[in-house]
C-alpha positions as CSV (number, residue, x, y, z in Angstrom):
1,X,257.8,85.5,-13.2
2,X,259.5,88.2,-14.4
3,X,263.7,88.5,-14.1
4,X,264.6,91.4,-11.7
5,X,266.6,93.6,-12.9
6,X,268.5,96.1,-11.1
7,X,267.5,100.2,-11.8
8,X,270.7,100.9,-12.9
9,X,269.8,103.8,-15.7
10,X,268.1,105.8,-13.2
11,X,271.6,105.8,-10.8
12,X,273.5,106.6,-13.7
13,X,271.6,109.6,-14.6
14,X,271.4,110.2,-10.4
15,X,275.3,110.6,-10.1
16,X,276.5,111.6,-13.4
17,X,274.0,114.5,-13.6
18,X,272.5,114.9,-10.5
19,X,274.4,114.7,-8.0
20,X,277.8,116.9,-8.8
21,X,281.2,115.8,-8.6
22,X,282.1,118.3,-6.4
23,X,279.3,117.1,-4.1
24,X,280.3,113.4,-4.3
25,X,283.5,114.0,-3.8
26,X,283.3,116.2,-0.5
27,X,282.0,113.5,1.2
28,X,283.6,110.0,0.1
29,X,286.9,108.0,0.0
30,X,289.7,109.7,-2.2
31,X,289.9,106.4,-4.2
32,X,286.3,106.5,-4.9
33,X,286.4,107.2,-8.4
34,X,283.9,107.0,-11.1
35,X,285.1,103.5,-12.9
36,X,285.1,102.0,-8.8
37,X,281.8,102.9,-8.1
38,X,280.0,102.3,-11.1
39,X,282.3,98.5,-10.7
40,X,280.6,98.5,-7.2
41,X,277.2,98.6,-8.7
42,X,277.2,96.8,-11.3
43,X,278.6,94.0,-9.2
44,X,275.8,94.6,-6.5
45,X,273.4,94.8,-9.5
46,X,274.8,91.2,-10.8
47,X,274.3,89.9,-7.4
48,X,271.5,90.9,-6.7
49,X,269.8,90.0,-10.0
50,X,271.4,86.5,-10.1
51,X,272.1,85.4,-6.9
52,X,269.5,87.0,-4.1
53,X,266.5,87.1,-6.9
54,X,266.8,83.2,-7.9
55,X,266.0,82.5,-4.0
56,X,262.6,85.3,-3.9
57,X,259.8,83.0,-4.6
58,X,261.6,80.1,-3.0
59,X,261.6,81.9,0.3
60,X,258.6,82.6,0.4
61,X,257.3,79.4,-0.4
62,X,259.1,77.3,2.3
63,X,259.3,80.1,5.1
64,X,261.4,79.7,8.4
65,X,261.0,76.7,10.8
66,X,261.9,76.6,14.4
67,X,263.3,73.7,16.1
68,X,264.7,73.7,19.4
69,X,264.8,77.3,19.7
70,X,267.0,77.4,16.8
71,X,265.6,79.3,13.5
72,X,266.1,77.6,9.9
73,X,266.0,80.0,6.9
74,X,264.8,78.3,3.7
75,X,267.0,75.8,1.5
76,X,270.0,77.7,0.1
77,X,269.8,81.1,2.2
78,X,272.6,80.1,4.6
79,X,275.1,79.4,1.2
80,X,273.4,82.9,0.4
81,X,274.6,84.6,3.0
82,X,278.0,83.1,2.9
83,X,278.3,84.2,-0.8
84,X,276.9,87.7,0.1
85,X,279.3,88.1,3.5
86,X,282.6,86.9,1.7
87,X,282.1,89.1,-1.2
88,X,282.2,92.4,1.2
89,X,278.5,93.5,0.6
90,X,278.4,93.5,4.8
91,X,280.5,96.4,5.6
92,X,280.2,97.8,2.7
93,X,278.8,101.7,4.4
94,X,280.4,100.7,7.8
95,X,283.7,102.8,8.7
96,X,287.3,101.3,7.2
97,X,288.5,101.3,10.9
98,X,286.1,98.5,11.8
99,X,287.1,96.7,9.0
100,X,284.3,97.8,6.5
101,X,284.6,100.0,3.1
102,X,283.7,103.0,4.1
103,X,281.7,104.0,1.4
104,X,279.0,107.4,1.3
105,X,275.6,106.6,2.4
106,X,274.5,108.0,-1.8
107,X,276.4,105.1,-3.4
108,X,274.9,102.3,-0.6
109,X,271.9,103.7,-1.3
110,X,271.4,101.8,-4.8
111,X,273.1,98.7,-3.9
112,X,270.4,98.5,-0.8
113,X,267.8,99.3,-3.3
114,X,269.2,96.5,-5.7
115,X,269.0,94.2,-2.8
116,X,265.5,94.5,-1.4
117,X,263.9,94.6,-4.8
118,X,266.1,91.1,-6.1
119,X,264.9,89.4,-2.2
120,X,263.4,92.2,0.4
121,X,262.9,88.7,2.9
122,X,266.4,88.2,2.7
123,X,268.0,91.7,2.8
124,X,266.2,92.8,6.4
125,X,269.1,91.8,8.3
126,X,271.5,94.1,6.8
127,X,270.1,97.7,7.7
128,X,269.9,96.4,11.1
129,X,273.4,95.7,11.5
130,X,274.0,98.9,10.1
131,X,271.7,100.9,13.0
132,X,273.6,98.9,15.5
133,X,277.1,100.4,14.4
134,X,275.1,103.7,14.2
135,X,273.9,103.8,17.6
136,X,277.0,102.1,19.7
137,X,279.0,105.2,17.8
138,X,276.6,107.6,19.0
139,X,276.9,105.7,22.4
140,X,280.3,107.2,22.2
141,X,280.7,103.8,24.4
142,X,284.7,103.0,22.5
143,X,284.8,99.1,24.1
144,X,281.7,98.4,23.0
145,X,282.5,99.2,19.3
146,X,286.0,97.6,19.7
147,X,284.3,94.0,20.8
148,X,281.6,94.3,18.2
149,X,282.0,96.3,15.4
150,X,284.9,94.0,13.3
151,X,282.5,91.5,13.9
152,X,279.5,92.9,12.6
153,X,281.4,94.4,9.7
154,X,282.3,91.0,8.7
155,X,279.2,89.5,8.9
156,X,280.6,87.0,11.5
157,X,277.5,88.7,13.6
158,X,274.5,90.8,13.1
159,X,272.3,92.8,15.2
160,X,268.9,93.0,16.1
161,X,266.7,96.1,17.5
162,X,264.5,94.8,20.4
163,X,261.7,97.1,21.5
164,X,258.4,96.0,21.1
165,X,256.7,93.4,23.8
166,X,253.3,92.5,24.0
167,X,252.2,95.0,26.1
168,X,254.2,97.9,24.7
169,X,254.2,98.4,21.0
170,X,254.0,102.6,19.9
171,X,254.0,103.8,23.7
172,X,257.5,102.5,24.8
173,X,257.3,103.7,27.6
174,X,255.0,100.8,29.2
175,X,257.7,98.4,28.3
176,X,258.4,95.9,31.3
177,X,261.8,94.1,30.5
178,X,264.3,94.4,33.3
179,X,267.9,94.6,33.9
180,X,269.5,94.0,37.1
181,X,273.5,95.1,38.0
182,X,275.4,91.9,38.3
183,X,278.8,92.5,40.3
184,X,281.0,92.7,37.9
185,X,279.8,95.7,36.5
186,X,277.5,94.1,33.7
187,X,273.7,93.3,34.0
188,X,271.1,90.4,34.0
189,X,268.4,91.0,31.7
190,X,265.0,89.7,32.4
191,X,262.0,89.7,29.7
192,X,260.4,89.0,26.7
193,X,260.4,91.1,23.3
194,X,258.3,89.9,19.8
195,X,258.0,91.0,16.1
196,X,262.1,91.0,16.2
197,X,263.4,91.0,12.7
198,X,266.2,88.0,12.0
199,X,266.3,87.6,16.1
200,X,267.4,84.2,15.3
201,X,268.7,82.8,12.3
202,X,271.7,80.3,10.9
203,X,273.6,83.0,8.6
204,X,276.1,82.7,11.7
205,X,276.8,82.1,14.8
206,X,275.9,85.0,16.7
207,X,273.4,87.7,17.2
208,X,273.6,91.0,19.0
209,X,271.1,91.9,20.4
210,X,270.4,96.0,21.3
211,X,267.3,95.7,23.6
212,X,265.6,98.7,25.3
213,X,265.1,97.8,29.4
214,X,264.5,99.2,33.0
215,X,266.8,99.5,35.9
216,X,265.2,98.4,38.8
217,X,265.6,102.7,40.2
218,X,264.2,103.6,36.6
219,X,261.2,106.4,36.8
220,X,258.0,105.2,35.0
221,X,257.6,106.2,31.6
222,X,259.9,106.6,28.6
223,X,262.5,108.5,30.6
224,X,263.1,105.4,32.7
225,X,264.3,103.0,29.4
226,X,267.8,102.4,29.0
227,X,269.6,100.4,26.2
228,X,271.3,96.8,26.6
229,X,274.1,95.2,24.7
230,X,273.1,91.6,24.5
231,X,274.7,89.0,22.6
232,X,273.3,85.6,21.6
233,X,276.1,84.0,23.1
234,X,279.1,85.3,25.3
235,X,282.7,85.2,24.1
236,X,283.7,81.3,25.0
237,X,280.6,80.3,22.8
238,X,277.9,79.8,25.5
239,X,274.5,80.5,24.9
240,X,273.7,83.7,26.7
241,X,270.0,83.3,27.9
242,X,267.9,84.4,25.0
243,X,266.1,81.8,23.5
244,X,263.9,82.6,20.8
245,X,260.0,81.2,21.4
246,X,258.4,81.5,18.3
247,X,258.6,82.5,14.4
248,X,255.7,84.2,13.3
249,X,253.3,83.1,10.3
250,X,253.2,86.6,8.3
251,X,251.3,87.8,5.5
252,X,254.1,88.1,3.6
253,X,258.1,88.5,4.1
254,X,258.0,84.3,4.9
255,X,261.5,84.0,4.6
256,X,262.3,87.0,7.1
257,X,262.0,85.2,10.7
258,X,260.0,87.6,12.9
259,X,260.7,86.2,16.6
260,X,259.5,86.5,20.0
261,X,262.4,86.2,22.3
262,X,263.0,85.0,26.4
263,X,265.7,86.7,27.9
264,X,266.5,84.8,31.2
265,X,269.0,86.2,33.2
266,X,270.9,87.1,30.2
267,X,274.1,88.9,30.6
268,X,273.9,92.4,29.3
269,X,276.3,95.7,28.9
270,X,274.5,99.0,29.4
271,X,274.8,100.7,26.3
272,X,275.6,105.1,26.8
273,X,273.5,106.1,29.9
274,X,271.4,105.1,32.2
275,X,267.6,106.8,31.2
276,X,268.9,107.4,27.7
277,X,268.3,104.3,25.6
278,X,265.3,105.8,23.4
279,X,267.6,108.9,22.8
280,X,270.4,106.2,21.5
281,X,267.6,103.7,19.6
282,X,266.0,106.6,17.8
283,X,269.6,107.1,15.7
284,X,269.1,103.2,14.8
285,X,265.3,103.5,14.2
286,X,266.0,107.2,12.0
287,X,268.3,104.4,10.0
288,X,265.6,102.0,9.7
289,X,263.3,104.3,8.4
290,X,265.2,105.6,5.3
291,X,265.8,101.9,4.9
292,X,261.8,101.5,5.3
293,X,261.2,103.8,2.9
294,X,263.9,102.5,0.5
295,X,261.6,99.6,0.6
296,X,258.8,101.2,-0.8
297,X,260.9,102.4,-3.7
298,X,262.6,98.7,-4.6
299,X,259.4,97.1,-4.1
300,X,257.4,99.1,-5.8
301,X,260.1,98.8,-8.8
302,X,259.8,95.0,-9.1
303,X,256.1,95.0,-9.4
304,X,256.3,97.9,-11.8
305,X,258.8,95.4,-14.2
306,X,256.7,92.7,-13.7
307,X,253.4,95.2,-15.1
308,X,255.6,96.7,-17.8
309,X,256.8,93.4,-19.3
310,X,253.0,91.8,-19.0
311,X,251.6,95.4,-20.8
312,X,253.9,94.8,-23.6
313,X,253.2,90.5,-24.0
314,X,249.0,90.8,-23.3
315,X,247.0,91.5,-26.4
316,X,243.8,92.4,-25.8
317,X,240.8,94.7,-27.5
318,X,241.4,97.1,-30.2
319,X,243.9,99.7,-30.7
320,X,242.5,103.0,-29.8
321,X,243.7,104.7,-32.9
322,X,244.7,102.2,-35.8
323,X,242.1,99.9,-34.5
324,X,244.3,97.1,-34.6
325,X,242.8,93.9,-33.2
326,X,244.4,92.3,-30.6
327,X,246.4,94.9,-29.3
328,X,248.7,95.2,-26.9
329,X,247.2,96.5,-23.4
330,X,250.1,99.1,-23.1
331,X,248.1,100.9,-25.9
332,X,245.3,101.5,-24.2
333,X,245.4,104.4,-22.5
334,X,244.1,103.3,-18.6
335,X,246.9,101.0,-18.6
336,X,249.5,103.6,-20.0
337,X,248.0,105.9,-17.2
338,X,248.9,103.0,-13.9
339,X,252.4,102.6,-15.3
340,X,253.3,105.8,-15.7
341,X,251.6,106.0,-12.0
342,X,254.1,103.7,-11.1
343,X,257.3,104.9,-13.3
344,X,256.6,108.8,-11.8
345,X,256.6,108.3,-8.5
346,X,259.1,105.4,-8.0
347,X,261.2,107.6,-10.0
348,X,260.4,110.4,-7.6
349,X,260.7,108.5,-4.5
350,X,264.3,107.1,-5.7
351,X,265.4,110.5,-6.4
352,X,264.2,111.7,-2.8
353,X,266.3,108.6,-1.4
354,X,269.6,109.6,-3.1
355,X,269.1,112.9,-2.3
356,X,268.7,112.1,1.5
357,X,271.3,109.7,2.0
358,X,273.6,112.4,0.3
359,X,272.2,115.1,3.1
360,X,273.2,112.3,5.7
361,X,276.5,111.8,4.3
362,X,277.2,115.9,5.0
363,X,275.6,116.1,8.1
364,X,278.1,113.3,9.4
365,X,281.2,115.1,8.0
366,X,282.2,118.3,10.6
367,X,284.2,120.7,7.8
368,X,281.0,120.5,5.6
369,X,279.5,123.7,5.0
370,X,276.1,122.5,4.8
371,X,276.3,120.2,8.1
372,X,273.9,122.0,10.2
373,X,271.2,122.2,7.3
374,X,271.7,119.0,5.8
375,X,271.3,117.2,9.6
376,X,267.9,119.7,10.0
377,X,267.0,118.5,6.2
378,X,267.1,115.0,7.2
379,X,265.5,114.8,10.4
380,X,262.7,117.2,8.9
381,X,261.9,114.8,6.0
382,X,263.4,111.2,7.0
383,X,258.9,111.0,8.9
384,X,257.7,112.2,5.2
385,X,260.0,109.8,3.1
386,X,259.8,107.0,5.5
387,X,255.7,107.4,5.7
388,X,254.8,108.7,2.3
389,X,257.1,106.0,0.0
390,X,255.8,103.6,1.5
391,X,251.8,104.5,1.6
392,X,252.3,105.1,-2.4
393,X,254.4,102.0,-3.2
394,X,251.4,100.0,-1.7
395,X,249.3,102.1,-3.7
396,X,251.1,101.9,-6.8
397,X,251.6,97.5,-6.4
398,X,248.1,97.7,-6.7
399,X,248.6,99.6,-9.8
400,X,250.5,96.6,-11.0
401,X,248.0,93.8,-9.9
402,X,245.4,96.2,-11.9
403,X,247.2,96.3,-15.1
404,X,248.2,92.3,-15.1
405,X,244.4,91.9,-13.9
406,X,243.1,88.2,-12.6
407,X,246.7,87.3,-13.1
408,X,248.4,89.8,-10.7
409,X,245.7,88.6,-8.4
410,X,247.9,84.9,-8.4
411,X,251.0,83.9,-7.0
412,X,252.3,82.7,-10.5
413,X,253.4,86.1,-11.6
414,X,255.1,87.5,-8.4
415,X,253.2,90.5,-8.3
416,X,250.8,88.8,-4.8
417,X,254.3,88.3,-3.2
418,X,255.3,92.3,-3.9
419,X,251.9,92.7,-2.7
420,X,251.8,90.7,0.6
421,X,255.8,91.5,1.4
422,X,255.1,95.1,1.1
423,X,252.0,95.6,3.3
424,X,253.8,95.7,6.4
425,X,256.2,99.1,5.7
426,X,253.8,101.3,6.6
427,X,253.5,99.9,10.0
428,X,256.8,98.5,10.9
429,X,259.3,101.3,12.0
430,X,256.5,103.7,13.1
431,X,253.4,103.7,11.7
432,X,252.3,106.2,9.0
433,X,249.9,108.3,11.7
434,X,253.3,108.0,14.5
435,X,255.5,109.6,11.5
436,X,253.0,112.2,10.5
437,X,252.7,112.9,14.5
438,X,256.3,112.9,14.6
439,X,256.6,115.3,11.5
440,X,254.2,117.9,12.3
441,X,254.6,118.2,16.5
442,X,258.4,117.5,16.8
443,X,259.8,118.3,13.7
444,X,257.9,121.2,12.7
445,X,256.0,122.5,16.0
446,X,259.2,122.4,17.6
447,X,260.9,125.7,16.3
448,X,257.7,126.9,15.3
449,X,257.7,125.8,11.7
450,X,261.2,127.5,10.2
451,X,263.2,124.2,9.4
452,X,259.8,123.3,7.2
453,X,259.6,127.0,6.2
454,X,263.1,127.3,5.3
455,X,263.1,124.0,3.3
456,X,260.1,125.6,1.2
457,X,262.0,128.7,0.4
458,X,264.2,126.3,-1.2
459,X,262.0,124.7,-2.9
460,X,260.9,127.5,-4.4
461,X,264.3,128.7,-5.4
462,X,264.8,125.4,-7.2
463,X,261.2,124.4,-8.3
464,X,259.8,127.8,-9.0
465,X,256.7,125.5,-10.9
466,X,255.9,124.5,-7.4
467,X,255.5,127.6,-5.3
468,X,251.2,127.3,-5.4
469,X,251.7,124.6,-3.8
470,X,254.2,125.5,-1.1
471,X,252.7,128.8,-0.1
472,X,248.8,126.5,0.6
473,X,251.6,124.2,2.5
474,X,252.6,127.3,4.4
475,X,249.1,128.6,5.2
476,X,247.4,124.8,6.5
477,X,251.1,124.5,8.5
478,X,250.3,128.3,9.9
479,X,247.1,127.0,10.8
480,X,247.3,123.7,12.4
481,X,250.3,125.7,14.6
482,X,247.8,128.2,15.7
483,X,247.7,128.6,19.3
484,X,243.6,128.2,19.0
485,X,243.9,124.8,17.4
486,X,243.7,121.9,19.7
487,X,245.7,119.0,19.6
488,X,243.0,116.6,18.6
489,X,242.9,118.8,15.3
490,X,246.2,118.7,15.0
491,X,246.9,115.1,15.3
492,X,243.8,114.4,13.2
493,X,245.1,116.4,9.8
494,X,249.0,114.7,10.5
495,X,248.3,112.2,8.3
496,X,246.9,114.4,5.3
497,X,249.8,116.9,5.8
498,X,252.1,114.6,5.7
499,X,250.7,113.5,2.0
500,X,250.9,116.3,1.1
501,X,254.4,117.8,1.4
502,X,255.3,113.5,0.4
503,X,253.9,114.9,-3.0
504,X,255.7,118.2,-3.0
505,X,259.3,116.6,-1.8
506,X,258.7,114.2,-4.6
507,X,257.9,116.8,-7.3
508,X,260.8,119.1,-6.3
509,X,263.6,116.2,-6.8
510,X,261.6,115.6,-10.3
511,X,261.8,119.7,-10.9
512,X,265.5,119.5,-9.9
513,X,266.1,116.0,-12.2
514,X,264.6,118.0,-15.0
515,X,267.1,120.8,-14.7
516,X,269.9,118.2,-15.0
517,X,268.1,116.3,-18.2
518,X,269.4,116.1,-21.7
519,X,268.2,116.1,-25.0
520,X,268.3,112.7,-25.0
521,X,265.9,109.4,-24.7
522,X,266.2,109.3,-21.8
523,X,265.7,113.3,-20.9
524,X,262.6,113.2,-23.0
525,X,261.2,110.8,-20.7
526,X,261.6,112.3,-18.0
527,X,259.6,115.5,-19.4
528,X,256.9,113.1,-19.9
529,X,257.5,111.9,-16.4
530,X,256.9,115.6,-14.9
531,X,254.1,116.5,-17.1
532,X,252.3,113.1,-15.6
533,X,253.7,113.7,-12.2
534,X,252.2,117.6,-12.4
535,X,248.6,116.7,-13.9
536,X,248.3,113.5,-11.9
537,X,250.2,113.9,-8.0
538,X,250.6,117.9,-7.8
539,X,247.4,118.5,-8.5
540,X,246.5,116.0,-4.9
541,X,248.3,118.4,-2.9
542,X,245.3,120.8,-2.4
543,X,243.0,118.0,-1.9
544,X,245.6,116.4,0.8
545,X,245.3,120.2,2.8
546,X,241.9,120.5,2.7
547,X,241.5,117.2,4.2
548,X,244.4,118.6,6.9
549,X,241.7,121.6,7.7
550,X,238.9,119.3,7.8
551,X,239.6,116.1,9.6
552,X,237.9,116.2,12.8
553,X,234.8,116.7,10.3
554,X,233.0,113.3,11.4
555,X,234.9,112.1,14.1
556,X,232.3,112.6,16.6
557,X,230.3,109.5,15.5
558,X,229.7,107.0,18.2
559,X,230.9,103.4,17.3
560,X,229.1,100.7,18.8
């Protein structure tokens, strides 16, 4: 199996030339230097490589086992954890005032990235605790962040995001968990959630749990959820009511417990308002998206090692020019063509990433000029990255099982686990069609199509290469938003639009990398990266639209 290792060119170039000092700078810690935070990541990048990737396979292979009620992680994960908690690496984007570093959202973004390529199984809990700050701070709810954030910032707790149940999966709003008013002003919290990442575990002690409920007054629907602070066990140590009921046996991400939980009378604080716990979760779920999509990107860069290193050792047929017999398969020019698949548009993805977490970072800082864009930017494309990263990272795994051929198709080489651990990001977090329904009828049916129409204008300011491609973006937008367009037409070319302006955010952070490029090894690379990108993504962008304007085309067929 091949060694991880970290992307850590690609960041350099990212925050020496991309992103600008004066940008950086706006928006993180006055200490936060160049020689700190390349120290940061190149200590999250020796972790990562040598700690959390020499547990990957073996977490897969053993899984999580459930005794009791009581989840155990595979051999060595707890010691893991410990290692990974006492070094910081827990709070390392949480606020200094709860005891975490305080560090910008663009410099966690690479360390997150380092983590979930090195052991994605292991690294799900962390983006959760993160969410759970995120959305008891939106709460605006101060005791509730004084009794649990030092802890989660520690790592002496993590959190948990309890939505779906059986019954109630992508419509919420049929959820049946209750929550009674006790008299002394908390609640007793009655029901049963599944698929709940790390909802039991032994990294520590306890789990917060932030789990979407109805009052017994609540109005049917989505409008009568509200959220519920619930820890795994109260203050004094006692176990609190939730008992977890089952582990599922996954595809892949085996040493990731997915749980179905019992809450039985569970004491539970009402987290911001009563009726406004989706309004609250969707800050934490907006978190786990960008984390989602992340995911793509690390993943996707593992397997794409793993191809590379095999392309260069396999000798096989003749060279296509010097005829010389064996050659290496990276000579021949299919293969060239799925690894630079893969090199493009993990490249491009990465650069999206960075570029987003830097828009978040401004959004959250008041003084910013930018705020009000940069908070529009992200809730415009946090659907596209979240959707389209991963739908192309599965694509471009394949890619790598193709170029290793009957041996990417075994567990020996790795490339099956990428495989299997990746499958589930385009479903997890929303579904690809519920983030192309998000994108096109709130984000951009919303106010008529100007936050997407503004966006393009910049795009075409700082890709002028690419403004075919927005104006056709434009026009099929114009269209689907037509008053004469039903919604079953709209809702059928989501998914195609969607791919589409994945292709163009993609290809405008590669334009805008270009700009920044030298006339170096590296900046000569990443001209052959564009040209590839242009002849071999860009060019999908029409076809994506037309598929937009036609997708009802068929759907009348009756199914048996």
């Amino acid at each position: 199996m091949t060694a991880y290792r970290a992307p850590m060119e690609d960041y350099r170039f990212i925050i020496e030339r991309l992103l600008s000092d004066n940008e950086r700078m706006a928006v993180s810690r006055d200490d936060l230097d160049d020689e700190l935070l390349f120290a940061i990541l190149d200590e999250a990048a020796r972790f990562a490589e040598d700690r959390m990737a020499s547990a990957y396979r073996s977490g897969d292979q053993q899984g999580c086992t459930l005794d009791q009620g009581q989840v155990k992680t595979p051999d060595g994960w707890r010691q893991l954890y410990a290692e990974f908690r006492e070094a910081g690496w827990t709070g390392l984007a949480l606020p200094e005032a709860m005891g975490g570093q305080g560090l910008p959202r663009w410099l966690a973004t690479p360390v997150t990235e380092f983590w979930q390529g090195a052991n994605l199984a292991f690294s799900m809990f962390q983006p959760l605790t993160e969410g759970a700050l995120e959305a008891l701070e939106t709460s605006g709810d101060k005791a509730l962040m004084d009794r649990y954030g030092p802890a989660l910032a520690a790592g002496d707790m993590t959190a948990t995001m309890a939505l779906t149940e059986a019954g109630a999966g992508s419509d919420l709003g049929l959820l049946k968990t209750r929550a009674e008013p006790a008299s002394n002003g908390t609640y007793r919290l009655n029901g049963s959630k599944q698929f709940i990442t790390f909802g039991s575990h032994d990294f520590c002690d306890r789990i917060l749990h932030l789990v979407l409920a109805r009052l017994p007054d609540a109005p049917a629907g989505s409008k009568g959820i509200s959220l519920f602070a619930v820890p795994s066990h109260l203050d004094n140590g006692q176990a609190n009511g939730v008992l977890c009921t089952g582990v599922e046996e996954k595809l892949g991400l085996h040493g990731s417990p997915t749980c179905s939980l019992s809450f039985d009378d569970a004491q539970a604080q009402l987290v911001g308002e009563a009726g406004n716990g989706l309004a609250i979760m969707f800050v934490m779920m907006n978190e786990a998206r960008l984390s989602v999509g992340l995911q793509g990107v690390a993943v996707a860069e593992r397997a794409y090692q793993t191809a590379l290193e095999w392309a260069h050792e396999r000798r096989q047929g003749r060279h296509p020019i010097t005829g010389e017999a064996p050659s290496a398969i990276i000579e021949h020019p299919d293969v060239r063509r799925l690894l630079m698949r893969q090199r493009s548009q993990t490249l491009a993805s990465r650069l999206l990433a960075s570029h987003l977490a830097l828009r978040l970072d401004q959004s959250r800082l008041r003084s910013h000029p930018e705020r009000e864009w940069a908070q529009r930017e992200v809730e415009l494309l946090t659907p596209v990255f979240k959707a389209y990263s991963t739908e192309i990272a599965n694509r471009l795994v394949g890619d790598a099982i193709q170029v290793l051929g009957g041996m990417g198709f075994v567990e020996e080489t790795g490339v099956a686990q990428c495989y299997r651990d990746l499958r589930v990001s385009t479903i997890y977090e929303g579904t690809t069609a519920i983030q192309a329904q998000d994108f096109l009828l709130r984000k951009v049916a919303t106010d008529g199509g100007q936050s997407l129409f503004q966006w393009l204008s910049r795009v075409d300011q700082q890709a002028p290469t690419l403004v075919e491609s927005t104006h056709a973006i434009r026009t099929t937008v114009q269209q689907l938003l037509a008053d004469d367009t039903e919604l079953y037409q709209r809702l059928a070319g989501s998914t195609a639009l969607l791919e589409a302006v994945g292709i163009l955010a993609s290809a405008w952070q590669l334009n805008r990398a270009l700009a920044c490029a030298q006339d170096d090894h590296y900046g000569r690379n990443l001209h052959a990266i564009w040209a590839f990108y242009r002849a071999h993504f860009v060019v999908e962008i029409d076809a994506q639209l037309r598929r937009a304007a036609q997708a009802v085309d068929g759907l009348n067929y009756q199914f048996g």
